[in-house]
C-alpha positions as CSV (number, residue, x, y, z in Angstrom):
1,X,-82.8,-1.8,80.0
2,X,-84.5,0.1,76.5
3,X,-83.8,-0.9,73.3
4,X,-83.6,0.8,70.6
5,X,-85.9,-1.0,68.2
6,X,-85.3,-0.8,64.4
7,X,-86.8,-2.9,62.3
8,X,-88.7,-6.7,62.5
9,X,-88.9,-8.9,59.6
10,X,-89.7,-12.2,59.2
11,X,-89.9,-15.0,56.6
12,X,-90.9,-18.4,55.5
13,X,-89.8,-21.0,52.7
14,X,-91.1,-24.4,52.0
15,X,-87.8,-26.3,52.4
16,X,-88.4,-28.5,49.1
17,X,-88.4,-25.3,47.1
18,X,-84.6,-24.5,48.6
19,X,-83.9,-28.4,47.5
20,X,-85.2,-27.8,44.2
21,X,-83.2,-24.7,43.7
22,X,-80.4,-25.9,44.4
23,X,-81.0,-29.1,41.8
24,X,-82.2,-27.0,38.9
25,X,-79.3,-27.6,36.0
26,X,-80.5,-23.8,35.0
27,X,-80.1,-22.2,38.5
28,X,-76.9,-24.8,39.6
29,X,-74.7,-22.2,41.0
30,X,-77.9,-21.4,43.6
31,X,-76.1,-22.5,46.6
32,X,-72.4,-20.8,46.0
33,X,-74.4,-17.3,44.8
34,X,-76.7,-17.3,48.0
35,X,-74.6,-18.7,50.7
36,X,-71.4,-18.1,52.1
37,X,-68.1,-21.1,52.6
38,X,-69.0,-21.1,56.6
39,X,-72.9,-21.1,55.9
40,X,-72.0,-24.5,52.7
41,X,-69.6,-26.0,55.6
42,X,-72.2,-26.2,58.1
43,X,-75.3,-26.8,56.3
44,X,-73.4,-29.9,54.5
45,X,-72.1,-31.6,58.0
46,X,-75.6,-32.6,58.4
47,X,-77.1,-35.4,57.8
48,X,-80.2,-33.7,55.8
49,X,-78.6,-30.4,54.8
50,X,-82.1,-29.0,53.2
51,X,-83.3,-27.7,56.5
52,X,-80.1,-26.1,57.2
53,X,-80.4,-24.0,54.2
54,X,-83.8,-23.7,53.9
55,X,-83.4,-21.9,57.6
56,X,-80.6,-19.9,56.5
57,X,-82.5,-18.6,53.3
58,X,-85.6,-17.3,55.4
59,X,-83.4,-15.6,57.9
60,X,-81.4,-14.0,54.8
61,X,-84.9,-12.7,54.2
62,X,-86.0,-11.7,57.0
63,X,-82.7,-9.9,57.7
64,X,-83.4,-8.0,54.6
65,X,-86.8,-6.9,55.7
66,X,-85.9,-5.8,59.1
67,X,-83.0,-3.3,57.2
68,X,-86.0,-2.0,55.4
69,X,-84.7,-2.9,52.0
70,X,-85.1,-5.2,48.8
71,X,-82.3,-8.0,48.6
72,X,-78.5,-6.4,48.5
73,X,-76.4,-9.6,48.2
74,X,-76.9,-12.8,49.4
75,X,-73.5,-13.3,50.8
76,X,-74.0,-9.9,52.5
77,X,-75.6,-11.6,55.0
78,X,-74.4,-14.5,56.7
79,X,-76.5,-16.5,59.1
80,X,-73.7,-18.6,61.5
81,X,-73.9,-21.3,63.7
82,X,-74.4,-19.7,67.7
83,X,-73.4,-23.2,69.3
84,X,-75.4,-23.4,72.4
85,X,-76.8,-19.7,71.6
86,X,-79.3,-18.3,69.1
87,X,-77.6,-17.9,65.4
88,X,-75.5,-15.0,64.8
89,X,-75.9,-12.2,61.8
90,X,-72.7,-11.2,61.0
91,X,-72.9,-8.1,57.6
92,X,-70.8,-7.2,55.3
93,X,-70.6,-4.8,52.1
94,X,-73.8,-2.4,51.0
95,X,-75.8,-4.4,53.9
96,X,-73.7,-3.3,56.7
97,X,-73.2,0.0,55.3
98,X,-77.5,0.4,55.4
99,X,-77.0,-1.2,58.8
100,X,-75.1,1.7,59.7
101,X,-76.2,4.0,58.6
102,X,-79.8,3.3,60.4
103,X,-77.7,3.0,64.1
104,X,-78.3,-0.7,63.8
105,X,-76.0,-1.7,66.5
106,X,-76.7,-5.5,66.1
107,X,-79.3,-7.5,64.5
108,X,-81.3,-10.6,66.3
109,X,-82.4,-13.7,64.4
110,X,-84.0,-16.8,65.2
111,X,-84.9,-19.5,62.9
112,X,-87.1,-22.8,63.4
113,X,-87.9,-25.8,60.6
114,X,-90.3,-28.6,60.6
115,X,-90.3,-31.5,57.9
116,X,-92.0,-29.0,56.1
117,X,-90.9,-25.5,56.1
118,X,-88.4,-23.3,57.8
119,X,-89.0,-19.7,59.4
120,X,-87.3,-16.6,60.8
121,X,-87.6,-13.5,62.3
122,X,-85.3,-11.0,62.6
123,X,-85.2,-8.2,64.7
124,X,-82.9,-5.1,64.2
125,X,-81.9,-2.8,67.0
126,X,-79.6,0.1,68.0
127,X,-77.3,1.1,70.8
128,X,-78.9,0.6,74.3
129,X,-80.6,3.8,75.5
């Protein structure tokens, strides 16, 4: 099996600096302008949500680097829960249109945290060849 590979990015956030974000009274709406209902809903059924987000954040990023372009919007890009698989990237709006229009046929992420810092990397690919 070939695949058609399109674009890598990756990312990493200290997962206090999420938390802080999100607690700034100048940057309050920082959660509901970055992340979607179903990303909110999951991240806040956890006990310590900050890791959640903080994971969801760098894979936001790294999605954006593996399209090959600066930020679209936040909520473009929605990292979801894969259950007993690997998250899923589901796009909408300008992002799945670039996406498109690039013969990205699906885009893989993966996403880590320690106490510390979460990570992702994204990978980007077409239609199998």
């Amino acid at each position: 099996m070939n695949i058609d590979l399109v674009g890598v990015g990756t990312d990493i956030i200290e997962i206090a600096r999420v938390q802080k974000a999100a607690a700034n009274k100048q940057n309050s709406r920082f959660i509901n302008r970055v992340f979607t209902e179903n990303e909110i809903s999951f991240c806040t059924a956890r006990r310590n949500p900050w890791p959640s987000f903080a994971a969801r954040f760098s894979a936001k990023e790294a999605v954006f680097k593996a399209l090959g372009t600066g930020l679209t919007n936040w909520q473009e890009v929605e990292i979801l829960n894969g259950g007993d698989k690997p998250p899923v990237v589901v796009l909408s709006g300008t992002a799945e249109q670039i996406a498109r229009s690039l013969g990205i046929g699906k885009i893989l992420v993966s996403v880590s945290h320690d106490k510390e810092r979460a990570v992702a990397f994204a990978v980007a690919v077409g239609k199998e060849i």
